[in-house]
Structures are given as structure tokens and as C-alpha cells.
N, C-alpha and C positions, 0 to 999 in steps of 0.2 A: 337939567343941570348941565352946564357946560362944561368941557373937557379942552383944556387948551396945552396944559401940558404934554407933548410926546412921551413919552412912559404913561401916564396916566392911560391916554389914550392904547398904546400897545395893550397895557393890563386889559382893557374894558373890554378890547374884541377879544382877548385869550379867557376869557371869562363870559363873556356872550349875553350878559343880563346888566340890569342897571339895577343900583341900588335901591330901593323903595322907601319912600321914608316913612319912619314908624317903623320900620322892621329890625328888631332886636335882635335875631340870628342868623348868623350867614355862615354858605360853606365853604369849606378850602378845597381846592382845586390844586392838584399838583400841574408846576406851571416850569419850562424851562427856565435856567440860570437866568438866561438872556433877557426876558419880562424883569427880571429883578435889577437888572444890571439896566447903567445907563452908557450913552454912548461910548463915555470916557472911563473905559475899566478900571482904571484905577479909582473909579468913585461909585459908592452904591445908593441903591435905592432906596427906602422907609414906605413901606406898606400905608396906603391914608389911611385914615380912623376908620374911614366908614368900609373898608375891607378885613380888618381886624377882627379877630376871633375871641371874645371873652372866654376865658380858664378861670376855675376858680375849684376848690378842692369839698369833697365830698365834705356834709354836717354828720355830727356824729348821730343824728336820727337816721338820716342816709345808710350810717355806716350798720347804724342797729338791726336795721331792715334787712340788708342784706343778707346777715349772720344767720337773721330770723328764718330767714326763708332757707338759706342752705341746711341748717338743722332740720327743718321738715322735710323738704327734701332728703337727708340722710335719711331721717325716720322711716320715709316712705321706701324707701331703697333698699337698705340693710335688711328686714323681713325676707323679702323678694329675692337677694340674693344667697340670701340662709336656706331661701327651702328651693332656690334652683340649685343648689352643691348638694341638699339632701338630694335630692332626684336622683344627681349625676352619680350620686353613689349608691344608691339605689339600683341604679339600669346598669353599672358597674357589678355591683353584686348577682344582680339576675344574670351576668354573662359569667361569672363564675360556677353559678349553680349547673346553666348551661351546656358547659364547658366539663365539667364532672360527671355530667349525668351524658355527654358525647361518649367521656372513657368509659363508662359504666356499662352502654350497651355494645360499645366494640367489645371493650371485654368476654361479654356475654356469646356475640359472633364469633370468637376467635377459640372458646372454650365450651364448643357443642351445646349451648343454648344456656350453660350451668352459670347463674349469679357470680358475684363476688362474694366471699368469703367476709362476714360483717359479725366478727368477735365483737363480747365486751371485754371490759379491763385493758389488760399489755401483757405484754411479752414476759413481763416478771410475777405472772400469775398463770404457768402452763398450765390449756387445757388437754387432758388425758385425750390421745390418740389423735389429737389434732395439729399440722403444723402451723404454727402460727404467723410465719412470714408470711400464708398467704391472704391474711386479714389485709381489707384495704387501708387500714392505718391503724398504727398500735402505736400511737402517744396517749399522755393523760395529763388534760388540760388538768393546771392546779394557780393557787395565787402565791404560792413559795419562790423565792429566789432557788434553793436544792435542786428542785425537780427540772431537768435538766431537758426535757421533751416540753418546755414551754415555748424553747429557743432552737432544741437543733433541729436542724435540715434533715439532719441525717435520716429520715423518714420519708423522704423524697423518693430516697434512694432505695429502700424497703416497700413501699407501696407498690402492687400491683397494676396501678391505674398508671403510675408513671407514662408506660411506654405509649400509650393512648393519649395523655394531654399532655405529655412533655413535662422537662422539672421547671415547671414555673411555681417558685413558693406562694407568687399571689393569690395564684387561683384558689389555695385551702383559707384565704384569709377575708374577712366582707371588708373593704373602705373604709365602715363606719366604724370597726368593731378596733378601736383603738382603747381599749380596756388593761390597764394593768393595777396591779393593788400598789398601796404606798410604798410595800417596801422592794417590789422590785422598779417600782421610778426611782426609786432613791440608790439603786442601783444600776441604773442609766438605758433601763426599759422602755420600748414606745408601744411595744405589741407585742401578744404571744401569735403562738405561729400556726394557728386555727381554730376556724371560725362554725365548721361546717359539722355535721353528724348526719348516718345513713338513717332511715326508717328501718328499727328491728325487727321488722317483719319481711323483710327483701333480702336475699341472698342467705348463706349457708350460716346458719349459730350457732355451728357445734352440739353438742350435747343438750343447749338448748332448743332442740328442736327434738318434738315427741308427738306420734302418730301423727305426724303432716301438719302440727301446730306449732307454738312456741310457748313453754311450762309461764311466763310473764303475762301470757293472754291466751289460755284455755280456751277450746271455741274456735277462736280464732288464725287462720292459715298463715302457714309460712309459705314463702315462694321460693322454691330453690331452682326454677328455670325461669327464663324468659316467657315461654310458653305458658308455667300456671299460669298468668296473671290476666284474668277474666275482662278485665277493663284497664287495658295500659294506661289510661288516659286517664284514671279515676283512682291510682296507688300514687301517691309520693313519693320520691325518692329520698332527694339530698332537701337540707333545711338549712337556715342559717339557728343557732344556738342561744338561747340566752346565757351572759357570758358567767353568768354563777350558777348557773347548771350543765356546762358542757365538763366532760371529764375526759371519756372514749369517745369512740365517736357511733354511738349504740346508741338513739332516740328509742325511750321506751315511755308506753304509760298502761295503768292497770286499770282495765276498760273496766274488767267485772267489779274492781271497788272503788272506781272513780276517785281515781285517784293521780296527783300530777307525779311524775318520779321524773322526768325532765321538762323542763319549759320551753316553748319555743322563741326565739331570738323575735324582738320589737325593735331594732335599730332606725327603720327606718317608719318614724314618725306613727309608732305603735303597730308597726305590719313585719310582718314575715315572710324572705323569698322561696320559693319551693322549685323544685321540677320531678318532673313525672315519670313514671313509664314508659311513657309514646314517648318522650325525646322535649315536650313543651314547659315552658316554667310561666310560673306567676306569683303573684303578690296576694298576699291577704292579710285582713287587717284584720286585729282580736276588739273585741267588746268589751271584755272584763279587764277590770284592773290587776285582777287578780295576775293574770295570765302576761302584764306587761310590769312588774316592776322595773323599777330602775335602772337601768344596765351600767351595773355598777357592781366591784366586789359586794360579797356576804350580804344581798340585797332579798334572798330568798331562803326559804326554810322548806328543805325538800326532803321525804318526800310528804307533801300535803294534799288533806280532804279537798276535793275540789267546793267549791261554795258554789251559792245555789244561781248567783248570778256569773259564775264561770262556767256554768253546763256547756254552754253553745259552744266556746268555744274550744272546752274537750270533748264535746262530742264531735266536731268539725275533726280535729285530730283523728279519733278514732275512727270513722268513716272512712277520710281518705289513706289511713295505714294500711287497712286487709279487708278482706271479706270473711263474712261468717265462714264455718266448715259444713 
């Protein structure tokens, strides 16, 4: 093809290729002003046909397609990012458990090997000859707007653990455990203000503790040093709670009638965080349904027979709470 035009010709070398014919698409090449412009500025240039770019606007098949694919897309996304947030809160909560069970053995270092002090009920139920501030926590989780230890701090302030992990309220609260009942969201609730319960068989129970046991589980040792505890690494400490069975923070269950009297907490995708004796935490997941309803108010009737398909995972309980006597 001949080029005889000046600008034509400018275009063809700033473009470096010749047209082909038969060829239905071609690319645009960002080109200086000057390519476009002819000698005399004040007059412009017209792109030929044969460097013209066809535009034309997506069909609504086109369009359909699209939509198609970003929905599956989504589908495939959404899952994915559901159970990477469970994780983070998850690995969140085990830094909680942690972080409790860090104060739990300063504690112990700081007060001649002797536990923490791990009452049931509260403060509005004194036990004879015992002081009760020095329970590691004495609220009682309830689903009332009234009971006023759902919300306050002030227990922050009264724990003995405080001065070991600091007043951070998060640390008594799991991520997950964003549980309130209808009528306190209606009262502009998002959380109560813990998550957590000790193992009633670690530190001091008052009056519940009889010949080096605890009257709740006959047989069975209480530990009121650091020292008893035969296998640190194989007692539990702190738990996370199912949130229609935590009250105090006194996890108990009654080994000799197999029997649940607290649940443990399923928040995260039917498992439970723990930590130990030695200072280590972990995750464990239940089997039974029984042992994971709903985390939800009034979701459980306690306290209940354990059923025959819930053994495993009351007896798992029971294992890692004590040793025989």
C-alpha cells in the first residue's frame, strides 16, 4: 500500500507495522499531539479507517455472564472468609485463656506455692470463715437486665489476678461469645462481661474442700498448691463456658453420677479453649451433641444425665480436672 501523504506516513513509522488486510483488530498506541496534528496547527488530523479502533457496548448475554461468575465467585469466598474470622478468633481466645492462666501461676509464685482462691456463687452469698474478696472472681453471669455483674467492671478491680495480667476487660471475655438474651439487646446490650470459669478442682473451695477432696466429687483431689498437681501438664485450668451455663466462675461436674452440671463452651466451630498447669492451652473439639448446643440463651437444661453418646466427652472432662485420691 502506498503512503504518499506526510502525516500518514509520520503515523506508520510511530506505529512501526503496516496494516494487514483481513485484519479486524488493531491496537492503539499512545502517540504524541504532534502524529495527530498537521503542519498547520490550527488544522487537525482524522485517524484513516484502517487505524480506527471498533467500540461497541457489552450484550446483555455478556452482561449475564459476568454477574454469573461474580456470584460464584462470591460463593466460593464468603465460606472462606467465615471460617478464616472464626480462626482469628479462635487464636484470639486461646491468647486469652493464656494470658489468665500467666496470672494464675505468678499468682501462685508470689503466694508461697498456694492457688487462687476459686469460690462458687458471689459475694452475696458469704461463706463462713472465709474472705471472699479473695475469690478470683465473684460475678454471676445471668440473662437479666437487674443483675448488674453482667456489665460492671468493677470486678476488675476485686480480682486478685488483676495485678498479674493487668485491667484489660477483654481478657475475661472469648471474641466469639457475643451472647446476650432479647431483653437485654433491647436494652442496648452487645456482651456480657465473661466468658471464662476456673476448673473446681484447682485452688482453694472453702468449705468445699474435705479430707484433701472436694464434697462435688468424692474420690477425687483438690489441689490447693502448685506443687500437688502430679502432672501440670494433664489438669486444666481456665475454660471458655457455654454461655447458658456459666454463672460463677466454678466449672464443676459430677464424675460419680455422670452427670453434666456445667457445659463447656463450643464457640468455636463445636471446640473448646483450655489451658493447663504447665502454662500450655489448646483446643478441643466435643463429639456429642449433647455437650455442644446452641450458644444461645435457655438453650440447655442443667443439671443433666449425661446420654450414652455424650460419655467421651464427659469423661475427657473428667480426666483432665484431677486425679483420683
Amino acid at each position: 500500500m502506498g503512503i504518499s501523504d506526510p502525516l500518514t506516513k509520520r503515523l506508520h513509522s510511530a506505529l512501526s507495522w503496516e496494516h494487514a488486510p483481513g485484519l479486524n483488530c488493531f491496537c492503539t498506541v499512545p502517540m504524541p499531539n504532534s502524529i495527530w496534528k498537521s503542519d498547520n496547527a490550527s488544522s487537525s488530523y482524522r485517524v484513516p479507517s484502517q487505524f480506527r479502533v471498533p467500540w461497541r457496548a457489552f450484550s446483555l448475554v455478556e452482561l449475564l455472564v459476568v454477574v454469573s461468575v461474580i456470584g460464584i465467585l462470591a460463593g466460593l469466598l464468603l465460606p472462606a472468609l467465615g471460617r478464616a474470622k472464626a480462626k482469628a478468633e479462635s487464636t484470639s481466645c486461646l491468647n486469652n485463656v493464656r494470658q489468665l492462666n500467666l496470672g494464675w501461676l505468678l499468682y501462685a509464685d508470689q503466694s508461697n506455692d498456694h492457688l487462687i482462691y476459686n469460690l462458687g456463687l458471689d459475694s452475696r452469698q458469704p461463706i463462713p470463715n472465709t474472705n471472699r474478696s479473695l475469690n478470683w472472681v465473684d460475678n454471676i453471669m445471668s440473662w437479666e437486665v437487674t443483675d448488674t455483674d453482667n456489665t460492671n467492671l468493677l470486678f476488675l478491680k476485686k480480682s486478685p489476678l488483676t495485678p498479674f495480667i493487668g485491667s484489660t476487660a477483654g481478657v475475661f471475655v472469648c471474641p466469639s461469645d457475643k451472647i446476650v438474651s432479647d431483653v437485654q439487646r433491647q436494652h442496648g446490650w452487645t456482651r456480657r462481661v465473661r466468658s471464662y470459669s476456673m476448673n473446681a478442682m484447682v485452688g482453694d473451695a472453702g468449705p468445699n474442700v474435705q479430707n484433701g477432696g472436694n464434697i462435688v466429687n468424692p474420690g477425687y483431689r483438690q489441689f490447693l498448691h502448685l506443687a500437688d498437681i502430679p502432672n501440670p501438664s494433664g489438669i486444666f485450668v481456665f475454660l471458655d463456658e457455654h454461655p447458658d451455663s456459666i454463672g460463677d466462675g466454678y466449672f464443676y461436674n459430677k464424675v460419680a453420677d455422670s452427670e453434666w452440671a456445667h457445659l463447656p463452651g463450643s464457640y468455636h466451630r463445636g471446640a473448646a479453649n483450655f489451658s493447663y498447669a504447665d502454662g500450655h492451652v489448646g483446643l478441643h473439639r466435643w463429639k456429642s451433641a449433647q455437650t455442644t448446643p446452641r450458644s444461645a440463651p435457655f438453650t440447655t437444661t442443667l443439671p443433666s444425665v449425661v446420654l450414652t453418646n455424650g460419655q467421651a466427652d464427659f469423661q475427657w472432662i473428667a480426666y483432665w480436672s484431677s486425679s483420683a485420691q
